[in-house]
C-alpha positions as CSV (number, residue, x, y, z in Angstrom):
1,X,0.5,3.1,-8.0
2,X,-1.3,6.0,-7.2
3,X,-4.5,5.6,-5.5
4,X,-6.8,7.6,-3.2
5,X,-10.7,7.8,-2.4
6,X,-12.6,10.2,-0.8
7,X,-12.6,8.8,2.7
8,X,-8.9,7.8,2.2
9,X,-8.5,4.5,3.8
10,X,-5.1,3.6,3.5
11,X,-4.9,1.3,0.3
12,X,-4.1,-2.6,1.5
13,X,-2.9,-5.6,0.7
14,X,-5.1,-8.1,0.7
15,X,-4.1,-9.6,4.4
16,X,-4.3,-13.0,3.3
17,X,-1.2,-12.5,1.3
18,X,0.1,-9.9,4.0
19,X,-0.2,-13.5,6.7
20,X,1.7,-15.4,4.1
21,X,4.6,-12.9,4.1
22,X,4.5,-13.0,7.6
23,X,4.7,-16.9,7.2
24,X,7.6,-16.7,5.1
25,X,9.6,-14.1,7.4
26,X,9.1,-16.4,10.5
27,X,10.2,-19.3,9.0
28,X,13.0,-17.5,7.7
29,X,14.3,-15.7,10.6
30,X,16.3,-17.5,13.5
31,X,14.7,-17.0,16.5
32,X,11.6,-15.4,17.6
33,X,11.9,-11.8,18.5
34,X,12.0,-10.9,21.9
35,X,9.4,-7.9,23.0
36,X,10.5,-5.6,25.6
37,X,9.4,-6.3,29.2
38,X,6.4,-4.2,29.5
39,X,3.3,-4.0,31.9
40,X,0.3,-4.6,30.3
41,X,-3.0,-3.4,31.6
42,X,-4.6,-5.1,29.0
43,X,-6.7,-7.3,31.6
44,X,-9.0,-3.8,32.6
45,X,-9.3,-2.9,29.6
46,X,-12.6,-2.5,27.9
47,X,-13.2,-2.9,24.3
48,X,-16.7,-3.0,22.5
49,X,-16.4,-5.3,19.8
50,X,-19.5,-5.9,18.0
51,X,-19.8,-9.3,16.2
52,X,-22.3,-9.7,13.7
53,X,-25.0,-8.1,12.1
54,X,-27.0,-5.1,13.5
55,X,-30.2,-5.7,12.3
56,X,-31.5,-7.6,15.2
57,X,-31.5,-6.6,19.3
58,X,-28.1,-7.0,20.8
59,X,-27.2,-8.2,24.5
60,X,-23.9,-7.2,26.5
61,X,-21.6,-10.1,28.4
62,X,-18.4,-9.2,30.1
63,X,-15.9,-11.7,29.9
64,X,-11.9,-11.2,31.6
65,X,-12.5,-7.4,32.0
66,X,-13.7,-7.0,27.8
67,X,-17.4,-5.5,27.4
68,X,-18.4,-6.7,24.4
69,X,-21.5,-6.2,22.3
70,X,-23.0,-9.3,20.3
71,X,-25.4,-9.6,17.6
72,X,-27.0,-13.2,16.2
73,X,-25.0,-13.4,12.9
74,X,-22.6,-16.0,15.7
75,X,-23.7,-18.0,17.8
76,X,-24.0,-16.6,21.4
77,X,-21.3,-19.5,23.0
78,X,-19.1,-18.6,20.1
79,X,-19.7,-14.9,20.5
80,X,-18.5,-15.4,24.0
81,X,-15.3,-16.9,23.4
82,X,-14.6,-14.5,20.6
83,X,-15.4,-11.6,23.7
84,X,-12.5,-13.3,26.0
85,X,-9.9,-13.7,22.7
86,X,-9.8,-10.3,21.5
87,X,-9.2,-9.3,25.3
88,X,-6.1,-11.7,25.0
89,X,-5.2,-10.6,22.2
90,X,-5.2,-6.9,23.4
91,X,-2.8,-7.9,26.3
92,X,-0.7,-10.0,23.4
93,X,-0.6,-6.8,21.1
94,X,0.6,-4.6,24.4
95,X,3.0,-6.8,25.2
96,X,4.9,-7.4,21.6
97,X,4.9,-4.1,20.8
98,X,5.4,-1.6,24.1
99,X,2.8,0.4,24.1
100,X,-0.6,0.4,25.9
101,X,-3.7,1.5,24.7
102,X,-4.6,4.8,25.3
103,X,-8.0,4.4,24.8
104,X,-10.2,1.6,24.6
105,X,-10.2,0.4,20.7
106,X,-13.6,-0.6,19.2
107,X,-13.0,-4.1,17.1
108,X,-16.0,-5.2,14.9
109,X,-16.0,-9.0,14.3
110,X,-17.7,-10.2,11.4
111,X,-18.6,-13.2,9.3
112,X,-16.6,-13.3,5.9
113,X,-19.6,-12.7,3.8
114,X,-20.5,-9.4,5.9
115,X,-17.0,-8.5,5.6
116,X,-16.5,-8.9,1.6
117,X,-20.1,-7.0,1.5
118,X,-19.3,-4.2,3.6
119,X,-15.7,-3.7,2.1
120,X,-17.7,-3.9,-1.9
121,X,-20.1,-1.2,-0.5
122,X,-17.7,1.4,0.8
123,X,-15.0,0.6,-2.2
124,X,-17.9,1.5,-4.5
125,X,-18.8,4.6,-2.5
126,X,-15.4,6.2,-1.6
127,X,-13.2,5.5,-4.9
128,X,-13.8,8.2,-7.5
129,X,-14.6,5.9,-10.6
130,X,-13.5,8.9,-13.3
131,X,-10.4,9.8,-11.8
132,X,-9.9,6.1,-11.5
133,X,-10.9,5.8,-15.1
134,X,-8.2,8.3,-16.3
135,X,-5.7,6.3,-14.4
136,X,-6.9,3.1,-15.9
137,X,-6.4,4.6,-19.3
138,X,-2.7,5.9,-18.2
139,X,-1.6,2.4,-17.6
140,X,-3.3,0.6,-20.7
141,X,-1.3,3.4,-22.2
142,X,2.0,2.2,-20.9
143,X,0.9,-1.4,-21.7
144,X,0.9,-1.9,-17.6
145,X,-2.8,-3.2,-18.1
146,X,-4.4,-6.1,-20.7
147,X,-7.9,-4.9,-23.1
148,X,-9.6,-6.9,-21.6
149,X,-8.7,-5.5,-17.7
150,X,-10.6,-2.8,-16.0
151,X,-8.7,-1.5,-13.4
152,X,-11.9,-0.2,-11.0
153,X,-13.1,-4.4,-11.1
154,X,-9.9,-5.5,-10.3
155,X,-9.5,-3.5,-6.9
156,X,-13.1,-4.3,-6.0
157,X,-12.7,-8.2,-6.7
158,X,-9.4,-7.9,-4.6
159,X,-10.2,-6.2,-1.4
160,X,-14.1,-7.1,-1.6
161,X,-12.8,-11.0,-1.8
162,X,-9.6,-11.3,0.1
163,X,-9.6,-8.8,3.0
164,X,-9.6,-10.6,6.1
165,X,-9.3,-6.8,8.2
166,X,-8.8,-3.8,8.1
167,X,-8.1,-0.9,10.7
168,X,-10.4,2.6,9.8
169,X,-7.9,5.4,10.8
170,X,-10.7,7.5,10.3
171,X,-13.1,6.4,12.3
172,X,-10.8,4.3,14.6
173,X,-12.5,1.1,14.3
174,X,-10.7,-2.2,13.9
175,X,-13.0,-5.0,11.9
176,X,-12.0,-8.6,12.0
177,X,-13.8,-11.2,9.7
178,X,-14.2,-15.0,11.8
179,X,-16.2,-18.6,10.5
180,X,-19.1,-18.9,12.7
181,X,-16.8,-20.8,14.8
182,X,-14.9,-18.6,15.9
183,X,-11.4,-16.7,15.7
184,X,-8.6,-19.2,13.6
185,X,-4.6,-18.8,14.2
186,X,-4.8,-16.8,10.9
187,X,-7.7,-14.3,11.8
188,X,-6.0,-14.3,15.5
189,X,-2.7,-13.1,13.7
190,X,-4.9,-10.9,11.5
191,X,-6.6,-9.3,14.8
192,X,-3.1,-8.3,16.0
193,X,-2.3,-6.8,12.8
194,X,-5.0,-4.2,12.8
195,X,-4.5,-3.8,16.6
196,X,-1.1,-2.8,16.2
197,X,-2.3,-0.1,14.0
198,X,-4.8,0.7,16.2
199,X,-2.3,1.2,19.0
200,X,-0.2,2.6,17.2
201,X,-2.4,5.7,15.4
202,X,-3.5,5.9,19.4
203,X,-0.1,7.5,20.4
204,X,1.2,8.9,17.3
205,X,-1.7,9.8,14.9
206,X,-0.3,8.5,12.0
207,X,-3.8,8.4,9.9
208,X,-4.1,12.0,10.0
209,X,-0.2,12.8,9.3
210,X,-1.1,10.3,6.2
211,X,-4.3,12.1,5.0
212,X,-2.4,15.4,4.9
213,X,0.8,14.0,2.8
214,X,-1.9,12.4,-0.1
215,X,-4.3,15.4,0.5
216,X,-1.2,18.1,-0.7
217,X,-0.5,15.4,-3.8
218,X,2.7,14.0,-1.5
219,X,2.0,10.8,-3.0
220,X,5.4,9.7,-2.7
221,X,5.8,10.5,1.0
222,X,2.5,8.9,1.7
223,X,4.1,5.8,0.1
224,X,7.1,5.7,2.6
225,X,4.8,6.8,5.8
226,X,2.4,3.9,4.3
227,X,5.4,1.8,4.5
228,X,6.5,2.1,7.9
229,X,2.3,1.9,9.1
230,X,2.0,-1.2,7.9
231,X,5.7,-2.8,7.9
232,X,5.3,-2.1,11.7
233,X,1.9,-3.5,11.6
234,X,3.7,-7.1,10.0
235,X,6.6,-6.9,12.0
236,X,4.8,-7.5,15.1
237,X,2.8,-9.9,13.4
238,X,5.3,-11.7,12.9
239,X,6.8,-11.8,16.2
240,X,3.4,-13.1,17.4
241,X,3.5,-15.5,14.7
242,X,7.0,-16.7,16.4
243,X,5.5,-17.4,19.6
244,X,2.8,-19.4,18.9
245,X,2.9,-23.3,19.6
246,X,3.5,-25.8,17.3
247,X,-0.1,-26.8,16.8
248,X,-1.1,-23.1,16.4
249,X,1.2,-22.0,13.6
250,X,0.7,-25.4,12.0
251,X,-2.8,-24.7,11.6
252,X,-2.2,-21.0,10.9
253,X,0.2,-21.8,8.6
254,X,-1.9,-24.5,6.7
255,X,-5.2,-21.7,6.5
256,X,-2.9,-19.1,5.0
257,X,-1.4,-20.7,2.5
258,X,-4.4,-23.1,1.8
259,X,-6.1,-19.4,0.8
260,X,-7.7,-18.6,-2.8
261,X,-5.1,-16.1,-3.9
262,X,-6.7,-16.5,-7.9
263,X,-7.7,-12.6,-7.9
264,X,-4.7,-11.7,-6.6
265,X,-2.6,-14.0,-9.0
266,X,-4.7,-12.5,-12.2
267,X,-4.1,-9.2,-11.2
268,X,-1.5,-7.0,-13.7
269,X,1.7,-7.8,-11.7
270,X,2.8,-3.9,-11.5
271,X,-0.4,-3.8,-9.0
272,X,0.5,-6.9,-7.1
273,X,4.1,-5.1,-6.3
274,X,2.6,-1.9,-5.6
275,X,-0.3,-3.6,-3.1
276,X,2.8,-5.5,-1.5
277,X,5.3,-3.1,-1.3
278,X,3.9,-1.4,1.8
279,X,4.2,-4.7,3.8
280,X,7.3,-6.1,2.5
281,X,9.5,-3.3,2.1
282,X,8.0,-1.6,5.2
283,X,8.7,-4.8,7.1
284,X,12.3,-4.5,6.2
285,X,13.0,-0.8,7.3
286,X,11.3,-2.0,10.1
287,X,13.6,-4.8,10.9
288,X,16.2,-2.7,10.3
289,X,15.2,0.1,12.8
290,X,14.5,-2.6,15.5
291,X,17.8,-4.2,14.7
292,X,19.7,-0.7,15.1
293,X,17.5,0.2,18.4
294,X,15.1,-1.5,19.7
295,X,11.4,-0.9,19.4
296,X,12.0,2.5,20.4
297,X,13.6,3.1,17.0
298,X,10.4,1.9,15.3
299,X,8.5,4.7,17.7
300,X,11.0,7.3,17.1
301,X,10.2,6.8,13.0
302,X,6.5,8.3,13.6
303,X,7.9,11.3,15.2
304,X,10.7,11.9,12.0
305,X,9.2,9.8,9.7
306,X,10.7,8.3,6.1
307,X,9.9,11.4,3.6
308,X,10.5,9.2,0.2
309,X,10.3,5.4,-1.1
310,X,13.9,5.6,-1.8
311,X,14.3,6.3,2.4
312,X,12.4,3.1,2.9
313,X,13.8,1.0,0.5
314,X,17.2,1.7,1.0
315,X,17.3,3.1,4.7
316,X,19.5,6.2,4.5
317,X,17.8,9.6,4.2
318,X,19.3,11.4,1.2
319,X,18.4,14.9,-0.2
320,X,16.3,14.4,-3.1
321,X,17.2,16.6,-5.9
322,X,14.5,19.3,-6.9
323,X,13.5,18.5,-10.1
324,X,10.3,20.7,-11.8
325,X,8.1,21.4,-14.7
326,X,6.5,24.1,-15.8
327,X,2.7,24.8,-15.3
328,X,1.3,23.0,-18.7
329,X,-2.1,25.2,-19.6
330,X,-3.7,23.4,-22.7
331,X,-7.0,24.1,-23.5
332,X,-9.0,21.3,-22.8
333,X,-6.6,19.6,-20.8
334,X,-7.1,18.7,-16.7
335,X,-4.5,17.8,-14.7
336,X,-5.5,14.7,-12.7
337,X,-1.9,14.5,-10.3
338,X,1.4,16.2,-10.3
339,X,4.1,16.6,-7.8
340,X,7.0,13.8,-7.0
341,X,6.7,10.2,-8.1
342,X,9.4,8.3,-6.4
343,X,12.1,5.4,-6.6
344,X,9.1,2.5,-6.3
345,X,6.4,4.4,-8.9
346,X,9.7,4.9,-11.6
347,X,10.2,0.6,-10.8
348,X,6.7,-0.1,-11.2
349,X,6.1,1.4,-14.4
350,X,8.9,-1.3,-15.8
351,X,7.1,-3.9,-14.0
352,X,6.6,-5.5,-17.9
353,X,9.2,-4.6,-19.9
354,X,12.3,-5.5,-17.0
355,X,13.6,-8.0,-15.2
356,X,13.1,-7.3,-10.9
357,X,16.7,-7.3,-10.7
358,X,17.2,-4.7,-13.2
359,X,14.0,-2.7,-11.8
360,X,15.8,-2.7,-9.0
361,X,19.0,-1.2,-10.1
362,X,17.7,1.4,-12.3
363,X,14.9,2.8,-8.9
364,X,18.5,2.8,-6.9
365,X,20.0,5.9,-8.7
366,X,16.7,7.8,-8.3
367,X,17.5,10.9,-7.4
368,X,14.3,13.3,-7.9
369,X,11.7,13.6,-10.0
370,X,8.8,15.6,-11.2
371,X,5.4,14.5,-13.1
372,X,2.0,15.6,-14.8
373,X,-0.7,13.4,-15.8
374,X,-3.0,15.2,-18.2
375,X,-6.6,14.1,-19.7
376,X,-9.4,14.9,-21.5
377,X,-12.5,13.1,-22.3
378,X,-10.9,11.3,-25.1
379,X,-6.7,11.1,-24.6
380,X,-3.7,11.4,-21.8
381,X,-0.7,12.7,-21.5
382,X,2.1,11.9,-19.3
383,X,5.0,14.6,-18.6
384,X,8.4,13.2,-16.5
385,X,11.4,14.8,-15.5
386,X,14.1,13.3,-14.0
387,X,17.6,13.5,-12.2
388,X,19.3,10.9,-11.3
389,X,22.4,10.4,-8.4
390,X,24.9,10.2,-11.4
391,X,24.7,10.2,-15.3
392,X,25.7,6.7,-15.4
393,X,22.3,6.6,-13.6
394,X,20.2,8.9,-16.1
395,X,21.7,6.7,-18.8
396,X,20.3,3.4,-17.5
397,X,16.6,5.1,-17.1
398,X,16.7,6.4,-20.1
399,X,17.4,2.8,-21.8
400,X,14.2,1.5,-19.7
401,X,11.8,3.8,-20.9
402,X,13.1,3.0,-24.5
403,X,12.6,-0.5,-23.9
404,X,9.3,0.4,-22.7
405,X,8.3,2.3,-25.1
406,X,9.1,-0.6,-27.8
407,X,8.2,-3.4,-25.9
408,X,5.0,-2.9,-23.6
409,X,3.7,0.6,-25.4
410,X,4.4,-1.1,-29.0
411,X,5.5,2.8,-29.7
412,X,7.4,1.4,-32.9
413,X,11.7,2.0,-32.8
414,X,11.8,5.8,-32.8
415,X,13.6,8.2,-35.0
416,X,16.6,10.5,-33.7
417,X,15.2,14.4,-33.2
418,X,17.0,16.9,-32.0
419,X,19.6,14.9,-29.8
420,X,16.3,13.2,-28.1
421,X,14.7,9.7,-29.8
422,X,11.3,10.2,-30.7
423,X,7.8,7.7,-31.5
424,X,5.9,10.1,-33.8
425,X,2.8,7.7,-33.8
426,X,-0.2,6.9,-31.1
427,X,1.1,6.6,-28.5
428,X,3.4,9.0,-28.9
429,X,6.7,9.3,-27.0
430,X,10.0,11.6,-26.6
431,X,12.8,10.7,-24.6
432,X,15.7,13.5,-24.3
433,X,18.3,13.1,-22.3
434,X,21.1,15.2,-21.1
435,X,23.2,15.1,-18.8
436,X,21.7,13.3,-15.4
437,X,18.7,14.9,-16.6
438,X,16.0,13.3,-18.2
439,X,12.4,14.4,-19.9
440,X,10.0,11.7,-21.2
441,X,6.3,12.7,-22.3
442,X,3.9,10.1,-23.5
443,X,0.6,10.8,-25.1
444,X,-2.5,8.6,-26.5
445,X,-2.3,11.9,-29.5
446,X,0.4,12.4,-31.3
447,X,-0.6,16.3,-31.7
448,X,-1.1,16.6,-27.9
449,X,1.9,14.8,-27.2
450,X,4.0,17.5,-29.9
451,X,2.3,20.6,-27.8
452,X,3.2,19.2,-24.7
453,X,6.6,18.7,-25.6
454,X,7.1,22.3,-27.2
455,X,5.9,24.1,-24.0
456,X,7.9,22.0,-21.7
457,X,10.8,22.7,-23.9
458,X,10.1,26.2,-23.9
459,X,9.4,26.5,-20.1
């Protein structure tokens, strides 16, 4: 899924499901990790960490080395303790991943109601609610969303109600969300989630890198660098989670999975993959890289990073294929995105109408693409071109979006045209293939959708 705002916080996964992977993977894996013997200079470090509101005066206690400023939202004994825990868990963070903090990293602790507050506020002021509109309409189009969804309340109820942190790459500030009692296992694992993306932006920028990719419509490069930012992020999280004692991960473990994931579970199940694929595929590339060298591999991926979701997914670095359209002027007409879409954005959009399995196999023979999504006040139009790594490949795409087109977008059976199958009614479709090559346009107007397909043709 394609999704940006203006500030362009990296979209996220809900970390309460994130935790729960990271659960899964640890009880799944043999043996803890082992982190690389490294210094840590964790215990001089200072770190302001606010915790609480800012409305009333705040007092500053040093605790093991960690300045911290407090407000009264938590109690002051509490407020202390949290103080001398992040320090730890700045020395743990060091320690599991190699690296040191090159400056000090500002973490804001907050209650849970603050958190889902402040996360409502700046979701409401950074997402641009008509571009998000058009994209609502382009995925009730391919029958990805229900009538009665709305895309722009379903991200708001997700991240407003079930972020437990996040990390700002913009502003570099880490916020954490605690019960007035203090730090739990689970927001403990949470804290060294962010702080590994803290570190880790610290020494090789990654936010900015990321900005630049989704500013230039590199959506699907964004994707793979999003993947290895937060697969490293839940790798190390999950080598925490290895170490902890018994009685910690038990009661880690027992929060997590306890959670309220209701919003998450109601949510159309091509967002849910494309809100998890970050961690989970990202976590395996990452695996991967440690496996084949060390954490040193995992640093040596910021500085040549994955260009494509196939590159994550898959872990070989192919050429993709350079695949285009023509510019599409139609009077009326605004082109919201274009560029490359990618191995995981051609899966998602048979998240209905396919099994995972099959999703799977028809994203592996991706070999390039192209798109345009195209609105006006009243319609869309979708333009795709595509090559795949072999005909055989083409041939199984092309069956998906037939089955799409007559299962999810209720487009009717089609009718052959010219060599290519076409759904003359709303929506319309056209599916021509030829060769490894492949060109499917869907439109809400079935006399937008006929333009469209006589100037690509022509182009």
């Amino acid at each position: 899924m394609t999704l940006t705002t203006d500030r362009q916080r990296v979209p996220r996964l809900p970390l309460l499901a994130a935790v729960a992977f990271a659960l899964v993977v640890s009880a799944c894996s043999p043996s803890a990790t082992e982190p690389p013997a490294t210094t840590s200079a964790a215990t001089q470090t200072t770190v302001a960490t606010t915790v609480g509101g800012t409305d009333t005066a705040e007092t500053t206690t040093t605790t093991s080395g960690t300045t911290s400023e407090t407000g009264s939202a938590i109690d002051d004994d509490v407020a202390a303790m949290i103080q001398e825990e992040i320090g730890e868990l700045i020395a743990v963070t060091e320690r599991v991943r190699g690296l040191e903090f090159i400056v000090d990293p500002e973490v804001t602790v907050v209650t849970g109601e603050e958190m889902a507050a402040r996360i409502r506020a700046d979701l409401e002021e950074e997402i641009d609610a008509d571009e998000l509109a058009v994209e609502d309409r382009f995925y009730r189009m391919l029958g990805l969303i229900e009538p009665n969804q709305d895309l722009m309340t379903i991200l708001v109820d997700l991240y407003s109600e079930q972020v437990a942190g996040f990390y700002d790459g913009e502003t570099g500030e880490l916020v954490v969300a605690a019960a007035e009692e203090g730090l739990s296992p689970f927001t403990k694992s949470v804290a060294v989630h962010e702080l590994v993306h803290a570190l880790t932006d610290q020494h090789f920028e990654f936010f900015e890198y990321w900005t630049e990719l989704v500013d230039s419509d590199q959506f699907d490069a964004a994707a793979a660098v999003q993947g290895l930012i937060e697969g490293d992020a839940t790798y190390f999280q999950v080598v925490y989670i290895q170490q902890l004692e018994p009685a910690e991960l038990l009661a880690l473990s027992t929060e997590a999975l306890g959670q309220d994931f209701g919003v998450l579970d109601d949510a159309p199940e091509f967002l849910r993959e494309a809100l998890e694929f970050p961690y989970t595929s990202g976590e395996a590339f990452v695996r991967q890289l440690v496996s084949e060298g060390g954490i040193a591999a995992v640093d040596q991926a910021y500085l040549d990073p994955p260009t494509t979701t196939e590159h994550l997914l898959h872990g070989v670095d192919e050429p993709v294929r350079q695949v285009s359209l023509p510019i599409l002027a139609i009077p009326g007409l605004e082109e919201l995105r274009s560029g490359v879409l990618g191995e995981e954005e051609l899966r998602l959009m048979f998240t209905d109408s396919a099994t995972k399995g099959l999703r799977t196999q028809i994203g592996a023979g991706w070999g390039g693409d192209d798109h345009r999504l195209l609105y006006d006040e009243d319609d869309i139009v979708f333009v795709y071109r595509y090559l795949g790594d072999t005909e055989e490949d083409t041939i199984e795409v092309t069956e998906a979006f037939i089955d799409l087109a007559r299962i999810e977008m209720l487009a009717g059976q089609g009718e052959s045209v010219d060599a290519g199958l076409l759904f003359p009614g709303e929506p319309y479709v056209w599916i021509d293939r030829t060769g490894d090559g492949l060109l499917f346009i869907a439109a809400t107007d079935a006399e937008l959708g006929a333009q469209v397909r006589a100037l690509v043709s022509a182009g």
